[in-house]
KOLSETOR-209143 format. One record per residue (C-alpha): x, y negated, z; residue in one letter. Coordinates in steps of 0.2 Angstrom, whole numbers, always signed. Layout:
REM residues N
+-------+-------+-------+------+
:    px :    py :    pz : resn :
+-------+-------+-------+------+
:     X :     Y :     Z :    A :
...
+-------+-------+-------+------+
REM end
This chain:
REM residues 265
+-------+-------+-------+------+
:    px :    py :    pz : resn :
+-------+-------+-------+------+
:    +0 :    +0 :    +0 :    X :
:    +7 :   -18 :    -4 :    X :
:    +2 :   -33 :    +5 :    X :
:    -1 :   -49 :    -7 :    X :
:    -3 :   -59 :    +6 :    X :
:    -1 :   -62 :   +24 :    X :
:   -17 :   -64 :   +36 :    X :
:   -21 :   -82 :   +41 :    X :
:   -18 :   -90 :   +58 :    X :
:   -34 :  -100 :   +55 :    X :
:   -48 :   -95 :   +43 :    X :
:   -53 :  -111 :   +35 :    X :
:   -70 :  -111 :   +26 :    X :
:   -69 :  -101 :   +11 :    X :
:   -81 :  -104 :    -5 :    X :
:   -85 :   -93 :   -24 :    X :
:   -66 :   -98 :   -29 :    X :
:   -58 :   -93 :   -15 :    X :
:   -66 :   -76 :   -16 :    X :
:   -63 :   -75 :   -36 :    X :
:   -43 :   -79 :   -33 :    X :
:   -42 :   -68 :   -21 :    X :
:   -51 :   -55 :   -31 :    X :
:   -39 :   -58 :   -48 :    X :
:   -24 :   -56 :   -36 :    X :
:   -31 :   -38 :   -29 :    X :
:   -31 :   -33 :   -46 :    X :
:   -51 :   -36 :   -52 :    X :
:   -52 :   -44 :   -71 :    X :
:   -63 :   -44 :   -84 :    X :
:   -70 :   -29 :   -90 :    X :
:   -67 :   -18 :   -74 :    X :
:   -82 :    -7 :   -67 :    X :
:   -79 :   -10 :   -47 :    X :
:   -86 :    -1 :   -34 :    X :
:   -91 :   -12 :   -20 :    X :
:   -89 :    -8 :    -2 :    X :
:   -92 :   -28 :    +7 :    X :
:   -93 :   -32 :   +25 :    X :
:   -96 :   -52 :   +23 :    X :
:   -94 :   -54 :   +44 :    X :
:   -75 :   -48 :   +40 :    X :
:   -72 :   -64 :   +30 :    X :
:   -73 :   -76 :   +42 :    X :
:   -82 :   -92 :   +36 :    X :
:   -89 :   -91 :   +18 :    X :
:   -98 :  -102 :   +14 :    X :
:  -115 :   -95 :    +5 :    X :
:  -113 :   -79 :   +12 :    X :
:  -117 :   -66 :    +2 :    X :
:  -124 :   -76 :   -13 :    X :
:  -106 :   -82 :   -14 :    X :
:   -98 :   -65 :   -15 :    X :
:  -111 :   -58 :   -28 :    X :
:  -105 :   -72 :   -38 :    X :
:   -87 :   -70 :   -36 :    X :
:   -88 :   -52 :   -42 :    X :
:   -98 :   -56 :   -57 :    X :
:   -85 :   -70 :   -64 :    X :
:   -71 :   -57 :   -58 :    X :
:   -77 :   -44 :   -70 :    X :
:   -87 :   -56 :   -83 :    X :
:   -98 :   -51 :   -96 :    X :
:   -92 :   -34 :   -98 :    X :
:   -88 :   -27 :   -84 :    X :
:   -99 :   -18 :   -71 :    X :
:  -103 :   -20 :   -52 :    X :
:  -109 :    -4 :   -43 :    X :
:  -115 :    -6 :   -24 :    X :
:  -121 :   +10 :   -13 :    X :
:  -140 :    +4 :    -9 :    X :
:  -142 :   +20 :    +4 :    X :
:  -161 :   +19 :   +14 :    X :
:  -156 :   +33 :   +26 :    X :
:  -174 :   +30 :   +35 :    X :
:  -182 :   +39 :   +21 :    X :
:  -173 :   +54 :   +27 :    X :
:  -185 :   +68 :   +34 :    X :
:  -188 :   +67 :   +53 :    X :
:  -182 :   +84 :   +57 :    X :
:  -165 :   +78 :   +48 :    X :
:  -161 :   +64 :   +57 :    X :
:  -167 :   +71 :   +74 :    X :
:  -173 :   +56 :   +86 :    X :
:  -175 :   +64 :  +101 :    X :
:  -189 :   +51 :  +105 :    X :
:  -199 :   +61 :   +93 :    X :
:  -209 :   +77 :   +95 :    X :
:  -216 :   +89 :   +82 :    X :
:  -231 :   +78 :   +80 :    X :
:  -224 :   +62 :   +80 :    X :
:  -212 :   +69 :   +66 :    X :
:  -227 :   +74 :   +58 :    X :
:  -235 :   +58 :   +59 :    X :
:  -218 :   +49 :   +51 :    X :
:  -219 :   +61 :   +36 :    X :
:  -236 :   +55 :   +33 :    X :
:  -234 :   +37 :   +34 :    X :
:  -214 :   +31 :   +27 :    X :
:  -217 :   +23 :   +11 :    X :
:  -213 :   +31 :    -6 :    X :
:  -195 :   +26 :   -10 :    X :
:  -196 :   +12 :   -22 :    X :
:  -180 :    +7 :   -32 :    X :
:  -186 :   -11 :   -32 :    X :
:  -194 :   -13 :   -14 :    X :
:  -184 :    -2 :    -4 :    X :
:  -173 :   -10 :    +8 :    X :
:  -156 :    -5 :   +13 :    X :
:  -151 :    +0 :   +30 :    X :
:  -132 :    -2 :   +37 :    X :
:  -126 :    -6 :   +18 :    X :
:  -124 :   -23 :   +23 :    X :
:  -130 :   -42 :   +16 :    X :
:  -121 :   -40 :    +0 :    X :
:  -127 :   -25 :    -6 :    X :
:  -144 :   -29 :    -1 :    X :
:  -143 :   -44 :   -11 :    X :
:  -135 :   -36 :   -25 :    X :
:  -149 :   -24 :   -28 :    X :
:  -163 :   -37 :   -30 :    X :
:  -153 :   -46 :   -43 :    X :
:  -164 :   -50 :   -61 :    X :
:  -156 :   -34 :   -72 :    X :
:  -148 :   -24 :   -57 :    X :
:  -152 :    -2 :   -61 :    X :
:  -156 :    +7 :   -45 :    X :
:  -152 :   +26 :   -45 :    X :
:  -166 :   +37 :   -41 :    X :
:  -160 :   +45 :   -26 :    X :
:  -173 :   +40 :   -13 :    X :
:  -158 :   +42 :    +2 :    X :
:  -142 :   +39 :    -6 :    X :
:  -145 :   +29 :   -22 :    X :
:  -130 :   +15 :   -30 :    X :
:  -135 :    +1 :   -37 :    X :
:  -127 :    -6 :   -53 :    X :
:  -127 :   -21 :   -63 :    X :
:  -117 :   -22 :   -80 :    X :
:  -111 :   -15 :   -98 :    X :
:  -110 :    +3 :   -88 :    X :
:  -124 :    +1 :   -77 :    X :
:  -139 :   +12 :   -87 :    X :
:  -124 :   +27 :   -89 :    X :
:  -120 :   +26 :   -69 :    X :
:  -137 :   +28 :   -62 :    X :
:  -145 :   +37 :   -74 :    X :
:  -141 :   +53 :   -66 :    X :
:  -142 :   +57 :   -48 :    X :
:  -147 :   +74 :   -41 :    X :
:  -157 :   +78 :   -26 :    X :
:  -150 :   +93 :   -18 :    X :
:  -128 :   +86 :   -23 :    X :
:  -130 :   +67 :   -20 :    X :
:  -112 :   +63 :   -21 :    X :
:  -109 :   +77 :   -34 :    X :
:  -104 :   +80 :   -51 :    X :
:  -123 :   +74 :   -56 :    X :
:  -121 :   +57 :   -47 :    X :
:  -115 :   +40 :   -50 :    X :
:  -100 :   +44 :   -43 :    X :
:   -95 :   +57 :   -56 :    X :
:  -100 :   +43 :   -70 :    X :
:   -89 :   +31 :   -62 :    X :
:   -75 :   +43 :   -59 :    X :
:   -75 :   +48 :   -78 :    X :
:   -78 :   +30 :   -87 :    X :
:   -61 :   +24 :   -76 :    X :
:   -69 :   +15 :   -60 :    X :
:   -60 :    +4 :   -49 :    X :
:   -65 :    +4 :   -29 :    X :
:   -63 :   -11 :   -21 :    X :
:   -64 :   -11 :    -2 :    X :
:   -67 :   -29 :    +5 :    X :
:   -65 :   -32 :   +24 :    X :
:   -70 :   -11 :   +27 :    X :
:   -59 :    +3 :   +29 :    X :
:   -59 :   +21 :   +20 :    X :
:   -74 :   +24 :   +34 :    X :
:   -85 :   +17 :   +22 :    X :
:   -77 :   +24 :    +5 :    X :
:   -92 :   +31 :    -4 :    X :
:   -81 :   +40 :   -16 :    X :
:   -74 :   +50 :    -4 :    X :
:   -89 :   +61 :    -3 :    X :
:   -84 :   +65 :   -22 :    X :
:   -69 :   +72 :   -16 :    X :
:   -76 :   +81 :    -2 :    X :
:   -89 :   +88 :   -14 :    X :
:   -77 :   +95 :   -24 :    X :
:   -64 :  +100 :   -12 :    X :
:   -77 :  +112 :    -3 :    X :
:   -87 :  +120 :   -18 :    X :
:  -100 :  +129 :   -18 :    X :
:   -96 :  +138 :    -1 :    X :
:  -100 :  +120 :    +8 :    X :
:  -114 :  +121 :   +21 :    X :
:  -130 :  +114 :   +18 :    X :
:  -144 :  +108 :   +27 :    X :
:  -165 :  +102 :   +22 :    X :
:  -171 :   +86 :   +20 :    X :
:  -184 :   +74 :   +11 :    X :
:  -192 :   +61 :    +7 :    X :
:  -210 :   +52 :    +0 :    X :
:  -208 :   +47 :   -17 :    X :
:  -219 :   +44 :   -31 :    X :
:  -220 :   +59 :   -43 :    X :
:  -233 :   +54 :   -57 :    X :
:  -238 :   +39 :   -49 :    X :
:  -242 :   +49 :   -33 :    X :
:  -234 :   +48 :   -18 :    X :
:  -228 :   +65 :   -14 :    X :
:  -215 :   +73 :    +0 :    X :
:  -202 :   +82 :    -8 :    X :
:  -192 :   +93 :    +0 :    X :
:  -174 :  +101 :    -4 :    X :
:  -157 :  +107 :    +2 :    X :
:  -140 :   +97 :    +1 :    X :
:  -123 :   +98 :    +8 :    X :
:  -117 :   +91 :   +25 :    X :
:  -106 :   +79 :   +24 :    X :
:   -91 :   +73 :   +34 :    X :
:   -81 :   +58 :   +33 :    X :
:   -71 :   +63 :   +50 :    X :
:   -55 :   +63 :   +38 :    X :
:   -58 :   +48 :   +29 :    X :
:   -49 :   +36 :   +37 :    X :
:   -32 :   +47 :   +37 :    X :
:   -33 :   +52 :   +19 :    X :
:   -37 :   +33 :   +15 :    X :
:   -20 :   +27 :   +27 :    X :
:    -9 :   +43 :   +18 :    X :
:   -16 :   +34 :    +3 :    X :
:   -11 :   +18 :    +5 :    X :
:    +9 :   +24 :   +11 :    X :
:    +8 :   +34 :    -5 :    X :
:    +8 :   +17 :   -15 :    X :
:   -11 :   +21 :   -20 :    X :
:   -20 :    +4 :   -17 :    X :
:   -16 :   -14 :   -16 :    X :
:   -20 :   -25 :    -2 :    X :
:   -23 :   -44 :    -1 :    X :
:   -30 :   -55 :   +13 :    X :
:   -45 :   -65 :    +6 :    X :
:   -49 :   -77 :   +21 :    X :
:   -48 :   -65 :   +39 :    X :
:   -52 :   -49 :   +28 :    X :
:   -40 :   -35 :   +23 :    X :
:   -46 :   -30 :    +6 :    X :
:   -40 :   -17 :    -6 :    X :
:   -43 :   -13 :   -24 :    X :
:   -37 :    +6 :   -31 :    X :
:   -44 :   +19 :   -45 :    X :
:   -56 :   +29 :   -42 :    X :
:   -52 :   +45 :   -47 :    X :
:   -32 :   +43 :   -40 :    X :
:   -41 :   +40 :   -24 :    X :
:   -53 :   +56 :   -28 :    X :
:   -37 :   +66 :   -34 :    X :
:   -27 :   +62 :   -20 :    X :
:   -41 :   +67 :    -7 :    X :
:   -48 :   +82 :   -16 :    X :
:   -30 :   +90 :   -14 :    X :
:   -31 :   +83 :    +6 :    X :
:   -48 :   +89 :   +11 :    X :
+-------+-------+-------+------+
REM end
């Protein structure tokens, strides 16, 4: 991993072309497909939040490059999955009946943070259709990326992920660490095969303009190693790192990252 740029004593306000220089010196240009992991509270003071990231990233990569955000709605999640122990049979029962049909365009995020929930509402942003785990994607790429997205292998070789591994994605961690590397779960998908463990879930959605429950198996994940892959990662010379206001943000490719991690896990 090399530093750019060392952290600030004082984080001054920071606005669009801060972010954007900082951006260009990580490595983000024109034409790149990024995938976006943002926690806007690491930066300090931005001034226009969010809006101002969103913007940033969209003169970063221009007119034909692509911005891909997870928009995961983990509350969508069958009851029995997430396990509350507040909640009883019946009272699990009752949830089933009354969560909402995942919607691509009204579906809020939860834990993704204020960027990517922004991201997802913007005029021409795709959502993927996964109801727990979907990406959102906005872009020359973006039809190709969420097209696909499986049900039972959500971060498999039938999910964005796979698309963005093959069409030569960037990642691009801004003020979060591996913890929060989506592609990881590529590499653990295909580090494990098909001997992984696997446990049921669901969710309501709308199947021929009806909501339905639907029900179906998919593979436990673990991000326990994450964050010691990512840092063997970085002393392998894999990322680049730059300080952009009081937030350490890296940019690598996605499938070196995958590569590396698949061999790890």
């Amino acid at each position: 991993m090399k530093i750019l740029a060392d952290s600030p004593s004082k984080v001054e306000p920071h606005g669009v072309e801060d972010l954007l220089t900082g951006l260009l010196t990580l490595g983000v240009g024109p034409g790149d497909a990024v995938l976006i992991h943002c926690a806007l509270s690491s930066f300090g003071n931005v001034v226009g939040g969010e809006q101002a990231v969103v913007e940033a990233l969209r003169l970063a990569v221009g007119p034909m490059g692509t911005i891909v955000m997870p928009t995961q709605s983990w509350h969508l999640c069958d009851p029995d999955f997430l396990d509350d122990p507040a909640l009883d049979g019946s009272a699990r029962a009752r949830v089933r009946e009354l969560l909402p049909a995942f919607d691509p365009a009204l579906t809020p995020t939860r834990t993704m943070g204020r960027v990517a929930e922004l991201f997802r509402t913007q005029p021409g942003a795709l959502r993927s259709a996964h109801p727990h785990r979907s990406f959102a994607a906005q872009g020359l790429e973006a039809e190709g990326i969420v097209a696909e997205h499986a049900l039972d292998d959500p971060f498999g070789e039938h999910s964005p992920l796979a698309r963005l591994y093959s069409i030569g994605a960037k990642v691009v961690l801004l003020g979060v660490g591996y913890e929060s590397c989506t592609a990881l779960h590529l590499a653990e998908s295909r580090a494990g095969g098909p001997a992984r463990a696997r446990v049921r879930n669901g969710a309501p959605m709308l199947i021929d303009g009806r909501r339905t429950w639907v029900s179906w198996d998919e593979p436990v994940v673990d991000d326990e190693q994450f964050p010691s892959v990512g840092a063997e990662f970085d002393r392998a010379g894999g990322s680049q790192s730059v300080m952009i206001g009081a937030a350490l943000c890296r940019v690598m490719e996605l499938a070196r990252l995958v590569d590396f991690a698949q061999a790890r896990l």
